[in-house]
N, C-alpha and C positions, 0 to 999 in steps of 0.2 A: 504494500500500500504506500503509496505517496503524499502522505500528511508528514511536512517535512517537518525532523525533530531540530533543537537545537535551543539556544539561549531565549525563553522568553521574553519580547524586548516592547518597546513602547513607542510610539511615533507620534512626533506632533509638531502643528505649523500655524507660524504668527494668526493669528483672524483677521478676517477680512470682510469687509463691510460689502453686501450685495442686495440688490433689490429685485423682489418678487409678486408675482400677481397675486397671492397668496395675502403676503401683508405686507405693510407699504417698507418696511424694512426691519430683519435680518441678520444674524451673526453667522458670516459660513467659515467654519474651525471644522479645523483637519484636527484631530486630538487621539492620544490610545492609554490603553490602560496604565492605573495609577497602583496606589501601595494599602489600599482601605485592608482593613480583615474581613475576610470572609464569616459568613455566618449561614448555617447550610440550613435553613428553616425556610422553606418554600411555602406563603401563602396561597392559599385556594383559589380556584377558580374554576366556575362550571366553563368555560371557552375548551373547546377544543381543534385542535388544528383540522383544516380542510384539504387533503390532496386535490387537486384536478389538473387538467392538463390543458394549455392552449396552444395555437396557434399564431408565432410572431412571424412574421416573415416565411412563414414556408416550411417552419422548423418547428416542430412539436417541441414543447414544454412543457416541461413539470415544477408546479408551482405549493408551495405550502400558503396558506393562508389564517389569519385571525383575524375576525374582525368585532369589536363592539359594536354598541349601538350609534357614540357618537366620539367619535375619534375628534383628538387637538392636533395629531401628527400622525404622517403614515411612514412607516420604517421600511424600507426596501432593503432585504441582505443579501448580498453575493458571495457566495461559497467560496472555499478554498479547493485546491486538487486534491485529488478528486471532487467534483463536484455534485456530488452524488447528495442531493437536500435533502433526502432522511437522516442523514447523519445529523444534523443540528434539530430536530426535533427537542430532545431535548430543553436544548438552548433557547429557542423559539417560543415555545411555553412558560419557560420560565422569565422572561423576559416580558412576555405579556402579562403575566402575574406580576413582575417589579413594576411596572406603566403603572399599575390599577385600572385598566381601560382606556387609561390616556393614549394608546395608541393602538393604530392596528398595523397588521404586521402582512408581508408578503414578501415571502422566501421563496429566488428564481432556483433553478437548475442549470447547469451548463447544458449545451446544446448535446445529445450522444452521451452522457454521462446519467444512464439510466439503465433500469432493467431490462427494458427490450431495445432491437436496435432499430430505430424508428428509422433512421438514416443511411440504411442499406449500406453498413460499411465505411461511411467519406467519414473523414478526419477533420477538423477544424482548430485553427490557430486562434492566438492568443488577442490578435484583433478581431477576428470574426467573431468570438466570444465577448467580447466590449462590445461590439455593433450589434450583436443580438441585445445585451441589455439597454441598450441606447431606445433600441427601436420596440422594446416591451415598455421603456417608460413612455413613448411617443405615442404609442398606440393603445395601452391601458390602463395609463396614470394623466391623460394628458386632461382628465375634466377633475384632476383629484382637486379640492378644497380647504388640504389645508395641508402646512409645511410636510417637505419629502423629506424624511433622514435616509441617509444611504449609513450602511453599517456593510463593511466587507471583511471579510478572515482572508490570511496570509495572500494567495496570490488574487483574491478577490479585492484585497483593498487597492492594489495596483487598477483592476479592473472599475475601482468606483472611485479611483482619485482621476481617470480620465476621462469617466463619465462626469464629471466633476468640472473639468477642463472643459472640455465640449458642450454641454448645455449646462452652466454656472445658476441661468434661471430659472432652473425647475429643483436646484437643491438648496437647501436649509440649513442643512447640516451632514456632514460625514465624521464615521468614525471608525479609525483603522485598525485591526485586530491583530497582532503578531503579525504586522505587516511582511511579505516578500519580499520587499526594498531593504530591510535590515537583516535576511538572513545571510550569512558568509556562506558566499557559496565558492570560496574557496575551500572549503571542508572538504575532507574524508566523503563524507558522504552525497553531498551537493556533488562531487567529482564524478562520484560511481554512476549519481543519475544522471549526469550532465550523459557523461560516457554512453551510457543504455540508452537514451532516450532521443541520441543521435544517430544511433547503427539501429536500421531498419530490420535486418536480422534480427537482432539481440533484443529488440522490442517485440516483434512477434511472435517470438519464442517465447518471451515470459508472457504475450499476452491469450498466447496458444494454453502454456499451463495453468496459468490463473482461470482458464477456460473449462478446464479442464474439472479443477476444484468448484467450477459453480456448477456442473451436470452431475456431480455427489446427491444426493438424499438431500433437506435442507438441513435436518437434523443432524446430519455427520458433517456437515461445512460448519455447521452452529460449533459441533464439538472440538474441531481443527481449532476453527479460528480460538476457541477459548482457550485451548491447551496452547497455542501460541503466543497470544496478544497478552494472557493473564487474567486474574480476577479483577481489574480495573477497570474494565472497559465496560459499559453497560449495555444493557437487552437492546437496546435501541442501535448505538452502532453496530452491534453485530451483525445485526438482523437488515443494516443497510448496507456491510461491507459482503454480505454474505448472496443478498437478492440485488446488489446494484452494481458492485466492481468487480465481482467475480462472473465477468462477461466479458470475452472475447473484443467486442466494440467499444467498450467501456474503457478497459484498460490499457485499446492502441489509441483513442483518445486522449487517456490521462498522460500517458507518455509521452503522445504529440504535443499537448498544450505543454508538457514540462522543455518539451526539445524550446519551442518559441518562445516560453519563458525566460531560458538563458539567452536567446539572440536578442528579445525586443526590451527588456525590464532596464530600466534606466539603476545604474548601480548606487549611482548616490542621486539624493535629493536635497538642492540648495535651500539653506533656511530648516533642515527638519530637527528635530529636537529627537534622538535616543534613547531612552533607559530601558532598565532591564528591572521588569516583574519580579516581585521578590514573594510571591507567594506559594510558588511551587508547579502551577499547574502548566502542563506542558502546550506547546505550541499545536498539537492536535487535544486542546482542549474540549471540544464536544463530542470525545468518545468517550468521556465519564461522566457521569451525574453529579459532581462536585465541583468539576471544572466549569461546567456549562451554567449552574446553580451561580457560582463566583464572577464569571465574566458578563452575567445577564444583570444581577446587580450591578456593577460596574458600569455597563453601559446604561443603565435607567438612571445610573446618579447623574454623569453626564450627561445626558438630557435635558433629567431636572433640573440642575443648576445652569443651564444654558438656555433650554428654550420656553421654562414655564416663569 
């Protein structure tokens, strides 16, 4: 799986004064996680998420959704790699729980980063994947009503700082999650994927075997991945690494979008502010219930003290 590991870090950028039709003016702050303590007590909530699927552009989507009654902000999130949106389920939920309603939510999917291969095969780069979100805000956000926060994880927040750049007047607010732009991919391990994710062999080979582990029982892919990943990981990622990236299309995908990740991702960014999470929870934080629990508060404080 390629939810890349490494130093939890933090991103953030001067604020910027922008105007929107929305309200007559705006704080748009690039901001990432801070140092608060965690507290793992999840308030209630009867909401529960909506799977369905649409069509942007020509390209089936899968989308998670929440919505209250009467929404102050709607929260747009873009995934990380893999882009497989049950994986943040967790996160998702809990998040609308921290809002109290003040928000609703709508979490995309990468284009072919699904269960079945809607997409007969084609691959898709790491612009095409920004241009589908572009054109899912254009096309199903365009009569929204009230401020758009965009919230991305690791290479999603690249993906919503240029959505960000590109249409400035339909966002509100962004916030960047164990951003991509601060991972050292000069590592050990960024190296190996860089390596694999260039040679069209050595990608279809692993995406042949990962193929291979998704045509098991579900139950004996549930028992692998557990015996592998550990007791940390919860019912929820398993259950999406098991019915969504253990496919064939999936994961010559995830490795495509990692191959254009290293050629297009700008390595530094001028003005951005560093640090490094000191809470423990790792950079594929929404495969446990602790992590996702801790970064959902996180994001609802930031919110609150920003846009209510």
């Amino acid at each position: 799986m390629l939810l890349i590991m490494g130093p939890p870090v933090m991103l953030s950028f001067t604020p910027q004064i922008r105007f929107s039709s929305a309200i007559a003016s705006i704080s748009s702050k690039i901001s990432q996680m801070g140092h608060e303590k965690s507290q793992l007590l999840r308030p209630k909530s009867d909401a529960l998420p909506n799977f369905r699927f649409c069509n942007v552009s020509g390209r089936k989507t899968e989308l998670v959704e929440i919505h209250p009654t009467n929404p102050r902000f709607h929260i747009l999130f873009v995934p990380g790699n893999p882009g497989v949106i049950s994986f943040y389920t967790d996160f998702l939920e809990s998040l609308y729980e921290q809002m109290g309603e003040a928000a609703s939510i709508t979490a995309i999917g990468h284009i072919s980063h699904s269960e079945k291969d809607w997409e007969h095969g084609n691959v898709f780069t790491l612009k095409e994947q920004i241009d589908h979100k572009i054109n899912f805000i254009e096309q199903e956000l365009q009569d929204l009503k009230v401020p758009l926060i965009l919230v991305g994880h690791s290479i999603g927040s690249f993906m919503s700082l240029e959505i960000f750049k590109q249409i400035p007047e339909k966002v509100a607010y962004f916030i960047a999650l164990y951003p991509f732009l601060a991972v050292n991919a000069r590592s050990q391990q960024q190296s190996i994927i860089k390596k694999i994710s260039r040679s069209r062999l050595q990608s279809n080979l692993i995406s042949a075997t990962v193929a291979l582990l998704g045509f098991l029982p579900i139950s004996v892919s549930r028992f692998i991945a557990k015996m592998s990943l550990g007791k940390s990981w919860s019912a929820t990622a398993i259950d999406a690494l098991c019915k969504g990236v253990l496919k064939y299309h999936t994961m010559c995908n995830v490795l495509y979008l990692a191959m254009t990740e290293f050629e297009e991702v700008v390595k530094q960014v001028p003005d951005a502010v560093v640090e490094v999470e000191k809470e423990g929870h790792t950079h594929s934080f929404c495969c446990t219930v602790s992590g996702s629990v801790w970064v959902a508060r996180h994001v609802a404080t930031l919110i609150n003290k920003t846009m209510l």
